[in-house]
N, CA, C and O of each residue as an XYZ file, in Angstrom:
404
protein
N      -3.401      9.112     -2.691
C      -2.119      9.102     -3.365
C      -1.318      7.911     -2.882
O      -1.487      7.460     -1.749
N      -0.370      7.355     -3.815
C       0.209      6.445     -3.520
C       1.831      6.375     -4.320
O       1.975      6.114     -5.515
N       2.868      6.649     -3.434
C       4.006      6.672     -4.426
C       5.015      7.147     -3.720
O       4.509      7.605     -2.696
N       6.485      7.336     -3.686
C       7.839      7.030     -3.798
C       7.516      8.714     -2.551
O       6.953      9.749     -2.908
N       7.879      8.530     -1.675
C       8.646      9.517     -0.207
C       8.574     10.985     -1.132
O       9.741     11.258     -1.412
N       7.731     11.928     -1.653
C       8.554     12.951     -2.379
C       7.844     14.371     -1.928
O       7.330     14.427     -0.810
N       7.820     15.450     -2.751
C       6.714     16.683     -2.183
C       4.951     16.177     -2.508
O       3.928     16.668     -2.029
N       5.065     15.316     -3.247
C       3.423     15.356     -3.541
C       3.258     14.333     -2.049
O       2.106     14.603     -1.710
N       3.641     13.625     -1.320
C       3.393     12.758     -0.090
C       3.560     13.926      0.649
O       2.901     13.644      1.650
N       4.009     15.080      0.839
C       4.222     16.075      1.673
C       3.246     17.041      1.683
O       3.104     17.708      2.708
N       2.206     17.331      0.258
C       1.474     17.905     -0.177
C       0.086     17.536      0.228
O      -0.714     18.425      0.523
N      -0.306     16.039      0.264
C      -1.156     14.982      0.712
C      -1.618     15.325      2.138
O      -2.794     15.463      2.477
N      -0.389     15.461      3.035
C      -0.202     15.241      4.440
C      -1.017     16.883      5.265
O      -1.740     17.008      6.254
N      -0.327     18.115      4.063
C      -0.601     19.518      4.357
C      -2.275     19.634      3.757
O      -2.783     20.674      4.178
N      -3.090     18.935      3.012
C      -4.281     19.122      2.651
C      -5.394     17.774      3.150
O      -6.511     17.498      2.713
N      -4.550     17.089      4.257
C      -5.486     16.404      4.765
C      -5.895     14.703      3.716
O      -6.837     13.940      3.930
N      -5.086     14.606      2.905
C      -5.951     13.458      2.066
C      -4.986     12.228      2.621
O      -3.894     12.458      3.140
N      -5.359     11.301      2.501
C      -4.951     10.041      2.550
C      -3.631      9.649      1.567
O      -3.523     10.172      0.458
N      -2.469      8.515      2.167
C      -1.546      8.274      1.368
C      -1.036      7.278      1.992
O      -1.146      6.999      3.186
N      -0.061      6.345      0.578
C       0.652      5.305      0.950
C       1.832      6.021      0.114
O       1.882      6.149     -1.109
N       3.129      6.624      1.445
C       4.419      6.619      1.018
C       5.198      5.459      0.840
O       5.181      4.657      1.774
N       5.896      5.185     -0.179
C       7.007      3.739     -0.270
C       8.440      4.379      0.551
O       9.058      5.080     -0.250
N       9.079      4.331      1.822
C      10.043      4.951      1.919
C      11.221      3.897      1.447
O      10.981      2.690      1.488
N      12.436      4.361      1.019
C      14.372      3.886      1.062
C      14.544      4.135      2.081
O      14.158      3.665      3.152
N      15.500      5.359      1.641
C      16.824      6.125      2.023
C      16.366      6.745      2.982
O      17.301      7.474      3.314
N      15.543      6.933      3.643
C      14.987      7.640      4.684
C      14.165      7.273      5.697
O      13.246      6.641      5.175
N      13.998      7.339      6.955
C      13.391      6.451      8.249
C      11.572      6.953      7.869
O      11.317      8.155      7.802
N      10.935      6.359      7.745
C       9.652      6.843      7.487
C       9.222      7.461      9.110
O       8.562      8.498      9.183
N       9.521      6.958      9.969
C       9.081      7.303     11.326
C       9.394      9.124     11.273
O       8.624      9.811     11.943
N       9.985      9.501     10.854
C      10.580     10.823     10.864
C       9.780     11.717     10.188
O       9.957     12.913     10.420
N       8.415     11.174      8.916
C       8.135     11.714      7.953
C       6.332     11.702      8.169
O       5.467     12.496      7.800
N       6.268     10.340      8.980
C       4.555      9.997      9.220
C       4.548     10.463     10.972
O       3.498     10.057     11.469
N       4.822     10.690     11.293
C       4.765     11.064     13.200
C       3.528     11.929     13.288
O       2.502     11.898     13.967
N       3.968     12.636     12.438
C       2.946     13.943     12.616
C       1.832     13.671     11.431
O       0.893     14.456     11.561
N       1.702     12.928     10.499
C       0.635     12.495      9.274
C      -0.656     11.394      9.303
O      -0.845     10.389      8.617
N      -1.372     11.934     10.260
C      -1.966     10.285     10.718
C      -2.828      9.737      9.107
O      -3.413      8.672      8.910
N      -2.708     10.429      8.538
C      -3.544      9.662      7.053
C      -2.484      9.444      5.572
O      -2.622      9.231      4.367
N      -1.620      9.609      6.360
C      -0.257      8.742      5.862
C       0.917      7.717      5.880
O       2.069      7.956      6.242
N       0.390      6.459      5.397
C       0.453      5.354      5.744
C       2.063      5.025      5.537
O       2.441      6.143      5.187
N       3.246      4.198      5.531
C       4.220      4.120      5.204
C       4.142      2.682      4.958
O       3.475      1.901      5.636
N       5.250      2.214      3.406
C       5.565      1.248      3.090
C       7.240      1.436      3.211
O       7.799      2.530      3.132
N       7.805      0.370      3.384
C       9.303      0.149      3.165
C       9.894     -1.367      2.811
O       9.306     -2.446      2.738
N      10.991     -1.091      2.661
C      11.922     -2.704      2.174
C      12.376     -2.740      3.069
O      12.194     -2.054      4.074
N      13.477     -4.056      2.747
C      14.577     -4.361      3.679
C      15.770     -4.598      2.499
O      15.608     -4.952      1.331
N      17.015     -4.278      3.213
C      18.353     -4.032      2.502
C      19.461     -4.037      3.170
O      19.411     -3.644      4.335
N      20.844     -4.517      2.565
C      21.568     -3.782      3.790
C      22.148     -2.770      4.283
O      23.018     -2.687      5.150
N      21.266     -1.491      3.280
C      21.543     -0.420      3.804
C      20.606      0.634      3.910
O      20.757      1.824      3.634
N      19.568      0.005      4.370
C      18.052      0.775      4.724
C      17.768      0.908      6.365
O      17.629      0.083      7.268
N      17.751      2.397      6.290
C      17.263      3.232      5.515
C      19.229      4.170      5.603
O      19.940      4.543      6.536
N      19.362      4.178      4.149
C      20.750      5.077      3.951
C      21.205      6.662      3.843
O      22.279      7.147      3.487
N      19.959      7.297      4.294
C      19.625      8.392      4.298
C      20.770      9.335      3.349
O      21.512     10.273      3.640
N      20.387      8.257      1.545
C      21.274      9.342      0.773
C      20.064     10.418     -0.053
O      18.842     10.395     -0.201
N      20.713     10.941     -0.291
C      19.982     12.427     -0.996
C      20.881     12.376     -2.770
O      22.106     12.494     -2.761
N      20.224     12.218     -4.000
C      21.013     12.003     -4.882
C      21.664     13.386     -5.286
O      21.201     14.519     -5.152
N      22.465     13.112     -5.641
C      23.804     14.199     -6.206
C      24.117     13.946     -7.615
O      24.143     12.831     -8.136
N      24.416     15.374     -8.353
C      24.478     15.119    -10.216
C      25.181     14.217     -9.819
O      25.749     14.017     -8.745
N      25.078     13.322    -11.340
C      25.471     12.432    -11.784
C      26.141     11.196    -11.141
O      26.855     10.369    -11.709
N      25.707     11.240     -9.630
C      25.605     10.176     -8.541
C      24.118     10.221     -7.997
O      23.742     11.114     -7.238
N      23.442      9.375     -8.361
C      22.114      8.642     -8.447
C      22.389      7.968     -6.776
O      21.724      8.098     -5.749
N      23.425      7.361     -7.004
C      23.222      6.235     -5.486
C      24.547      6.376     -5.241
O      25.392      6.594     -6.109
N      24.812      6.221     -3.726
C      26.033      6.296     -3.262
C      26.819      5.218     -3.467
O      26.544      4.036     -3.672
N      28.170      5.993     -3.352
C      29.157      4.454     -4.461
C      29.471      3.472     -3.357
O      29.617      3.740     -2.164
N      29.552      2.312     -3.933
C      30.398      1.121     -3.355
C      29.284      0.525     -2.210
O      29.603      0.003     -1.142
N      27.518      0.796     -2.843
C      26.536      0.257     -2.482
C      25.672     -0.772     -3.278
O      25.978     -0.888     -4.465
N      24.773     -1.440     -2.872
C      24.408     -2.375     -3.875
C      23.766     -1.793     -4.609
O      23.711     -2.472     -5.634
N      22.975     -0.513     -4.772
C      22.282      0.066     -5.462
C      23.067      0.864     -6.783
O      22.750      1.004     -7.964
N      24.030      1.228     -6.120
C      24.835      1.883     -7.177
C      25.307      0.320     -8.125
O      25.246      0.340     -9.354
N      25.567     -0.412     -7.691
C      26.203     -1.547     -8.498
C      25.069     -1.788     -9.468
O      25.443     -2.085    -10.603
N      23.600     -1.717     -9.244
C      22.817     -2.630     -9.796
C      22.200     -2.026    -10.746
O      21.805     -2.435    -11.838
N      22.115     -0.401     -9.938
C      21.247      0.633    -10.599
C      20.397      1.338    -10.567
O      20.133      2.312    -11.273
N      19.613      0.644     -9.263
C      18.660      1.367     -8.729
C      18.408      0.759     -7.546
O      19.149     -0.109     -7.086
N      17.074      1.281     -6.829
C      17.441      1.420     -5.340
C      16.929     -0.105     -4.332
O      15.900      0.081     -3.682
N      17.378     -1.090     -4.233
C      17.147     -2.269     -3.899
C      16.264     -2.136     -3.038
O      15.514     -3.076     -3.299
N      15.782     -1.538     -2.071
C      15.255     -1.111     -0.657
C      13.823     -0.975     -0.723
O      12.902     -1.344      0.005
N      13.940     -0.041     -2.312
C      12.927      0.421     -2.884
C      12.013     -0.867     -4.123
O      10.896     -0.998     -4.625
N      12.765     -1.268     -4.128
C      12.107     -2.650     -5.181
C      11.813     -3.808     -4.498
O      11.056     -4.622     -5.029
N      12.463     -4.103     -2.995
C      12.412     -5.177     -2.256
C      10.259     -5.093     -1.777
O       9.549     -6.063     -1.512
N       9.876     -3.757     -1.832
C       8.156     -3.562     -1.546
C       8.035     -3.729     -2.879
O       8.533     -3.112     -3.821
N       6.894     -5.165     -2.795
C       6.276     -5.936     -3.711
C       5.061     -5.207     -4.314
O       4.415     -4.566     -3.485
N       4.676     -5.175     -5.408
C       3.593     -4.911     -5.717
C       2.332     -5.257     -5.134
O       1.369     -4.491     -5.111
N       2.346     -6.615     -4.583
C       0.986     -7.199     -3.684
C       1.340     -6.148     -2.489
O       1.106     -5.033     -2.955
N       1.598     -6.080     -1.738
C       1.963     -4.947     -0.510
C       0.967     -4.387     -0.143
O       0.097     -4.324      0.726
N       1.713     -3.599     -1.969
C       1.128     -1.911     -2.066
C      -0.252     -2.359     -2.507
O      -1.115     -1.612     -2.044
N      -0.664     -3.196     -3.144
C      -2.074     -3.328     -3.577
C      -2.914     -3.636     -2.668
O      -4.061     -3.191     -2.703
N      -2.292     -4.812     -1.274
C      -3.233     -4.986      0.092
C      -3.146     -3.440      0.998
O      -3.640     -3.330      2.120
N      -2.544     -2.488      0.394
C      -2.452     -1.477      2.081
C      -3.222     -0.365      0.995
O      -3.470      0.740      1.478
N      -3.538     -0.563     -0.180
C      -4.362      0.155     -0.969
C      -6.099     -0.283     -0.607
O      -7.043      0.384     -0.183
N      -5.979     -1.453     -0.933
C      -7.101     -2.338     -0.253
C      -7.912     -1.980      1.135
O      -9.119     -1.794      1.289
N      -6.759     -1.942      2.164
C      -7.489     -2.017      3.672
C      -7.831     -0.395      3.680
O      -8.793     -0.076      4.378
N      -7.136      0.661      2.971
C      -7.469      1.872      3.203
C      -8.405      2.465      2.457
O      -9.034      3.402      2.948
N      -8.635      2.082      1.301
C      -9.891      2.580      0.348
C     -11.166      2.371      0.864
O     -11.643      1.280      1.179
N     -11.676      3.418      0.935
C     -13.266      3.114      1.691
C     -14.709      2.161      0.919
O     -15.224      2.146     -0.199
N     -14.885      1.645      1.862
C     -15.582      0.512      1.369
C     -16.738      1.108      0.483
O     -17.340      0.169     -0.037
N     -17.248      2.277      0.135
C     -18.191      2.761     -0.855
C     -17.771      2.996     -1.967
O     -18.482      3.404     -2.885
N     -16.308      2.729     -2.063
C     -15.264      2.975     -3.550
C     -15.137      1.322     -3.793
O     -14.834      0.611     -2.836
N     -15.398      0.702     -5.208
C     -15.443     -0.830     -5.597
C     -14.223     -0.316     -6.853
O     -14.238      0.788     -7.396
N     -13.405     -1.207     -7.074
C     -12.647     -1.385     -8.276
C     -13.255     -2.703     -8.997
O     -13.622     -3.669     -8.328
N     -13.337     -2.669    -10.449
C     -13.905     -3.964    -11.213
C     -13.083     -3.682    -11.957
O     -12.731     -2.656    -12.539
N     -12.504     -5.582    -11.872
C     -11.359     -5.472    -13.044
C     -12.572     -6.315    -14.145
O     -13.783     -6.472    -13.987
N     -11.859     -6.650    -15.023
C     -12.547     -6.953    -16.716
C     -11.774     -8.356    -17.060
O     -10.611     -8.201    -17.432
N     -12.097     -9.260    -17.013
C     -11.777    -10.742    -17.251
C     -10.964    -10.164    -18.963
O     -10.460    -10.995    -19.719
């Protein structure tokens, strides 16, 4: 599994499988301590990690860059190459992906 801090990265961790969490708003150290086959990705921002939790119709906390922009800077600052090299070093070498020219 590979994807955004949520219950299915929590679900991963309780059945033993492998994962790349993307963390924000939240210290990944707090979430992988105890997950050794759960890998952590994160950004940088200037307000990472902001440990917000969204609230109706407040998505992002106000008078942050995220709220200004729209979504979560912290979280977009992890590049797609990243996630595709920490996909890479962890996929076992008897699994091949072929892309198609």
């Amino acid at each position: 599994y590979c994807g955004v801090h949520s219950a299915l990265l929590h679900i991963c961790h309780a059945l033993d499988v492998p994962a790349i969490g993307l963390y924000a708003a939240h210290p990944w150290e707090n979430f992988t301590s105890k997950a050794p086959k759960t890998h952590a990705l994160t950004g940088a921002g200037e307000v990472a990690p902001c440990h917000w939790y969204p609230k109706p119709g407040m998505p992002f906390p106000a008078g942050k860059p995220c709220s200004r922009i729209g979504h979560c800077t912290v979280l977009a600052d992890i590049k797609a190459e990243r996630i595709a090299a920490k996909v890479d070093a962890l996929r076992p070498a008897s699994i091949s992906i072929e892309t198609k020219p």
